[in-house]
C-alpha positions as CSV (number, residue, x, y, z in Angstrom):
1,X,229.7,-15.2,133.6
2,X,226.8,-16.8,132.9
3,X,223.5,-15.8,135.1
4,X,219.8,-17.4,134.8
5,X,217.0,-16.1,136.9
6,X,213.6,-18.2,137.2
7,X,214.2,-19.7,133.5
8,X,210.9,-21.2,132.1
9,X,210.5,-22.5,128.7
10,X,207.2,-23.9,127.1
11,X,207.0,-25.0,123.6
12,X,204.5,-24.5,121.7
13,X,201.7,-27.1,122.0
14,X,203.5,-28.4,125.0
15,X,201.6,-28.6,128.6
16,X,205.0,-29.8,129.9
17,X,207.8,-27.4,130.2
18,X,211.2,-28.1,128.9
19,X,212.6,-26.1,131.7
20,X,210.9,-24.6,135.2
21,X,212.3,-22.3,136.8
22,X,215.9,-22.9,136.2
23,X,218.3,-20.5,138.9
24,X,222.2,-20.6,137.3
25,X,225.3,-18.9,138.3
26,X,228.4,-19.5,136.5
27,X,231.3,-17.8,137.7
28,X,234.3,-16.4,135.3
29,X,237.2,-19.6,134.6
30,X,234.4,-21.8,135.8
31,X,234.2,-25.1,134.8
32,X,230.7,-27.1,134.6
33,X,229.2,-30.1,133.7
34,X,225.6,-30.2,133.0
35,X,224.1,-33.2,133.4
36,X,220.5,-35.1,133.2
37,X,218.8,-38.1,131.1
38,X,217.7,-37.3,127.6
39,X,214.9,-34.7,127.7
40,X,216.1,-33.5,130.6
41,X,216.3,-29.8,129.4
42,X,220.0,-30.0,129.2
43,X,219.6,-29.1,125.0
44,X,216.9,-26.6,126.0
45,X,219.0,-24.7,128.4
46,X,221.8,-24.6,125.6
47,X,219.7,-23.3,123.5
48,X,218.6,-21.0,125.5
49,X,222.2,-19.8,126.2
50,X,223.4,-19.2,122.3
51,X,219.6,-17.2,121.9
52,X,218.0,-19.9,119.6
53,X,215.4,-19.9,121.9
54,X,213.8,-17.6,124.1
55,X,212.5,-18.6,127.4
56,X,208.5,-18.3,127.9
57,X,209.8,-16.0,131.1
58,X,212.8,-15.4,133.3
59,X,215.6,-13.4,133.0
60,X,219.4,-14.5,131.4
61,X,222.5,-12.9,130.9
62,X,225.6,-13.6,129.4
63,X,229.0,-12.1,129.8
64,X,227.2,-8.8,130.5
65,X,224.9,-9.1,127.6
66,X,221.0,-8.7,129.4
67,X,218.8,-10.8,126.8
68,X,216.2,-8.6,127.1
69,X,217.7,-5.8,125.6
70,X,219.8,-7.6,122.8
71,X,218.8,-6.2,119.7
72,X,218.3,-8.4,116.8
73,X,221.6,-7.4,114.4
74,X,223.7,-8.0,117.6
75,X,222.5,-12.0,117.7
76,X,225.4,-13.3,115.5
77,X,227.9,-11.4,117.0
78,X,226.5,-12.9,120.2
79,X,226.7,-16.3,119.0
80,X,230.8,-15.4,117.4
81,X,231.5,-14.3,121.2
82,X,230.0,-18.0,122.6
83,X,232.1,-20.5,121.1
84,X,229.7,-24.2,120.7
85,X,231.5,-27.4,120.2
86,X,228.1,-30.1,119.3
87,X,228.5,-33.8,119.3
88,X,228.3,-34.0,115.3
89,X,231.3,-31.7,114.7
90,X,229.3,-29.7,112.0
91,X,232.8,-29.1,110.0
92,X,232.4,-28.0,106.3
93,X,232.9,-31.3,104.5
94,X,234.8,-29.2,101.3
95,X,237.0,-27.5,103.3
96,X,240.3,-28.7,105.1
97,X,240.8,-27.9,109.0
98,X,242.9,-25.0,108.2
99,X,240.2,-24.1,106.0
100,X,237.5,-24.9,108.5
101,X,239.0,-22.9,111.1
102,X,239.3,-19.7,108.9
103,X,235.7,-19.2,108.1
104,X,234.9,-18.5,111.5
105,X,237.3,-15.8,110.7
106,X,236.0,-14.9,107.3
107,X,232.4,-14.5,108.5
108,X,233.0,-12.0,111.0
109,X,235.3,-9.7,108.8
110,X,238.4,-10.7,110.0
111,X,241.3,-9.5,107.6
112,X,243.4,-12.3,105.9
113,X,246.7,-11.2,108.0
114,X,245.3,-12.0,111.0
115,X,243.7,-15.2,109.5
116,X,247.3,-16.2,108.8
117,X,248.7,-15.5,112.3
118,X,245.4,-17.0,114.3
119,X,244.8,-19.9,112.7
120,X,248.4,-22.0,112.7
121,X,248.3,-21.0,116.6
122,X,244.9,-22.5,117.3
123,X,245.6,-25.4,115.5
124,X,248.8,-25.1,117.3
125,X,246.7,-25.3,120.6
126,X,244.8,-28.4,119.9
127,X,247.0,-30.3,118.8
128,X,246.6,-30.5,114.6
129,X,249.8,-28.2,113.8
130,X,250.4,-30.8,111.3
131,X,246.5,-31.0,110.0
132,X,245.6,-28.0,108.2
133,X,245.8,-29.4,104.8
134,X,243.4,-32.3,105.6
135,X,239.8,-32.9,105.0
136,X,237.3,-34.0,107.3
137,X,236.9,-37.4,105.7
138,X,240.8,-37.8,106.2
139,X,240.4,-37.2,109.8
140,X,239.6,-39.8,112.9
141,X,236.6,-38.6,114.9
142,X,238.8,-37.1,117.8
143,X,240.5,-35.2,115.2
144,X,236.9,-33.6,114.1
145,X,236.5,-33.0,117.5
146,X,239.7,-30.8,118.0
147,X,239.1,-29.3,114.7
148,X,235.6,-28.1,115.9
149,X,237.4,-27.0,119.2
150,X,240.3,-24.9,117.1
151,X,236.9,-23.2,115.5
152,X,235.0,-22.4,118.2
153,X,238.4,-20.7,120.1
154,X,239.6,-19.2,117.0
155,X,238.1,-15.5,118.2
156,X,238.8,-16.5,121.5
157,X,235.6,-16.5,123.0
158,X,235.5,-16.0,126.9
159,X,232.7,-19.0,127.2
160,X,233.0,-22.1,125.7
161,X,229.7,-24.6,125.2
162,X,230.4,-28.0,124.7
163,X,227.4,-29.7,124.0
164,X,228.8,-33.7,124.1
165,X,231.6,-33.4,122.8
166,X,232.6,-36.9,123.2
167,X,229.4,-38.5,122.8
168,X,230.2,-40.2,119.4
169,X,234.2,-41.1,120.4
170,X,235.9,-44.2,122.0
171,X,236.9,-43.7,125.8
172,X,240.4,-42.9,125.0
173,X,239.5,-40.6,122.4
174,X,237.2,-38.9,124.8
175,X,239.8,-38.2,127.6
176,X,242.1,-36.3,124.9
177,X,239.4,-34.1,124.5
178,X,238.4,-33.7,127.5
179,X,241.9,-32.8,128.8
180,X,242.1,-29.9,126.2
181,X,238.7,-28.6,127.6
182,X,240.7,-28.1,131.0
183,X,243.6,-27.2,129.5
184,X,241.6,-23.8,127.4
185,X,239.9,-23.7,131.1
186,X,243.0,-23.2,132.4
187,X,243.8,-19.8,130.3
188,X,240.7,-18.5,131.5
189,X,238.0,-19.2,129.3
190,X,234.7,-20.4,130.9
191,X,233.8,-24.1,130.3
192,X,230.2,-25.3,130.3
193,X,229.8,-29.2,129.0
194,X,226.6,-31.2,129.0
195,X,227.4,-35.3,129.1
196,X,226.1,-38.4,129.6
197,X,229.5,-39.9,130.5
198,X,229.8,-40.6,134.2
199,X,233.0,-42.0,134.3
200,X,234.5,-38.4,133.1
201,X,232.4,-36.3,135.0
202,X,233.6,-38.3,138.4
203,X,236.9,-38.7,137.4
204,X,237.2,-34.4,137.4
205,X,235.5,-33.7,140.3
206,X,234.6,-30.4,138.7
207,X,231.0,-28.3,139.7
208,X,227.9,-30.7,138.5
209,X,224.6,-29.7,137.8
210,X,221.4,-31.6,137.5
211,X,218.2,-31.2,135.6
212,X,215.4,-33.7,136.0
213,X,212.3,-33.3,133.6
214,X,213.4,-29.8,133.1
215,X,214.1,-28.8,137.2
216,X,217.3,-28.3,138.4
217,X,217.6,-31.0,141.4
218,X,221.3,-30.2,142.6
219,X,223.6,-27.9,142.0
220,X,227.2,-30.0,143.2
221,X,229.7,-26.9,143.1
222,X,232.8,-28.7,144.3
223,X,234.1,-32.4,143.4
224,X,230.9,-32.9,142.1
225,X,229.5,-36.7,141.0
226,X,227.2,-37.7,137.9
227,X,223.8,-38.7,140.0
228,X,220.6,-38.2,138.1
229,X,218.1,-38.6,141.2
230,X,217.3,-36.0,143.6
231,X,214.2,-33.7,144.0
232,X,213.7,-30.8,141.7
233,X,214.7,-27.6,144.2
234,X,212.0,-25.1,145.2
235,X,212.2,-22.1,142.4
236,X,213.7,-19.1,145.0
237,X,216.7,-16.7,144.8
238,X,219.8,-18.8,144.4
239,X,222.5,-17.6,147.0
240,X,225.7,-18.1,145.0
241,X,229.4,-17.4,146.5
242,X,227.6,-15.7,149.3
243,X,225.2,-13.4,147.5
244,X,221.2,-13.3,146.9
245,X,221.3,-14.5,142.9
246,X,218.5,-11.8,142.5
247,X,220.3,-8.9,143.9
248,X,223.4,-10.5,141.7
249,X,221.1,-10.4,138.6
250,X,219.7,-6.8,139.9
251,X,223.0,-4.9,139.8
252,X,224.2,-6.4,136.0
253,X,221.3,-5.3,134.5
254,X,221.5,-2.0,135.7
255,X,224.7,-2.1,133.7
256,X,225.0,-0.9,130.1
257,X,224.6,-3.8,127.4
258,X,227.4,-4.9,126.1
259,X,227.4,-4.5,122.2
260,X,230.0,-7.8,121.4
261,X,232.5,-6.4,119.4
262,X,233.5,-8.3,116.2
263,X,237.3,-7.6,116.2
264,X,239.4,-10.7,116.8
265,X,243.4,-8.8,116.3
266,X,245.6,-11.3,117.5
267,X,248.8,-9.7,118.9
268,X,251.9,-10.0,116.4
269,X,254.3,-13.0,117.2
270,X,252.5,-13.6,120.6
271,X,252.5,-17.5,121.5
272,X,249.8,-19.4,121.6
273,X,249.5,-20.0,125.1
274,X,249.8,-16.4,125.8
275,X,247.0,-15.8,123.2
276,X,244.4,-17.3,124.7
277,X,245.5,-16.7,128.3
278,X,244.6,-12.8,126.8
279,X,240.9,-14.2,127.1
């Protein structure tokens, strides 16, 4: 889950603050869309989320994982346990999806056997089975998209950012991957997408928040609607699914820090369903 108490951030030679006291609660298998004009604090709040910022004050914690106490040689094993889809794909140019896909692998130690047996079944999952020798260039956008999707599950991460994910693809395009975001929602993994598509954010009446000049102003949590008006909520302790967010943020942190793990064993033969259902 994902849990933000009184988030503040202030840049440096800013008297305006990207975010003010930002309250969040995102439950397990949650899906949410983030929404808000441009400089809004949707980018800040993301950033926030995958620690490349720190907020000027406030509290967060992810999956466990107090901010607070997160040591510095933990941070990329953080960022490996959050998977991030971004708008621009960032794929490695020289290196075909199969390829692509790997790395994420690679980097975190994983052994070439299990390479071999996680990366046809994530590819598997998205849809590019047929891909893996291809390069980027050789690819349509939504192709790049599910490419960048396959990476960011491929250690099965239990929250998944997608930071517009469809804001450079046709309408069509879009709703493919939008329908594979609920489909990896639906084995379990978390789903937290920022957009400036209203059409798709109506259309799934999922939970909708709002940020206006960096205040949340509504916080839809069922068949929500893309509406960027509203007045900024007063900063106080959130109730969320019937609890005091403060007393909810009080008894996680007096639990022990979770050090994120780097192993990524994928069970032997499993399908790929079942695989990330594990999540």
């Amino acid at each position: 889950m994902i849990l933000l108490d009184r988030v503040t951030k202030v840049y440096p030679g800013d008297r305006t603050p990207a975010l003010l006291d930002v309250s969040l609660h995102v439950e397990p298998r949650e899906f949410m869309f983030l929404v808000g004009k441009s400089g809004a604090g949707e980018s800040t709040l993301i950033k926030m989320l995958t620690y490349e910022e720190r907020p000027t004050r406030g509290k967060i914690m992810v999956g466990g994982i107090d901010y607070d106490d997160l040591r510095r040689k933990h941070i990329p094993h953080l960022r490996q346990r959050l998977g991030v889809v971004y708008q621009d794909f960032k794929l490695l140019p020289h290196r075909t999806v199969y390829e692509n896909v790997a790395f994420a692998l690679e980097i975190a130690g994983v052994s070439t056997r299990e390479i071999q047996r996680t990366v046809p079944k994530i590819l598997e999952l998205v849809g590019l089975q047929d891909k893996g020798h291809k390069f980027p260039d050789e690819l349509s956008g939504g192709e790049r998209q599910r490419v960048s999707i396959a990476r960011s599950m491929a250690r099965q991460p239990k929250i998944l950012i997608a930071d517009e994910p469809t804001g450079n693809l046709d309408p069509e395009t879009s709703w493919g991957i939008v329908r594979l975001l609920e489909q990896i929602n639906g084995f379990g993994t978390t789903i937290l997408v920022t957009t400036h598509d209203e059409k798709i954010v109506n259309m799934l009446k999922k939970r909708v928040v709002t940020l206006k000049d960096g205040r949340m102003v509504e916080d839809q949590k069922k068949a929500g609607k893309y509406e960027l008006g509203g007045e900024a909520q007063k900063p106080r302790a959130v109730r969320s699914v019937g609890h005091d967010f403060s007393a909810k943020v009080s008894d996680v942190s007096k639990a022990r820090v979770v050090k994120p793990s780097v192993s990524t064993a994928t069970p032997k033969n499993r399908p790929v369903r079942k695989v990330i259902k594990r999540i």
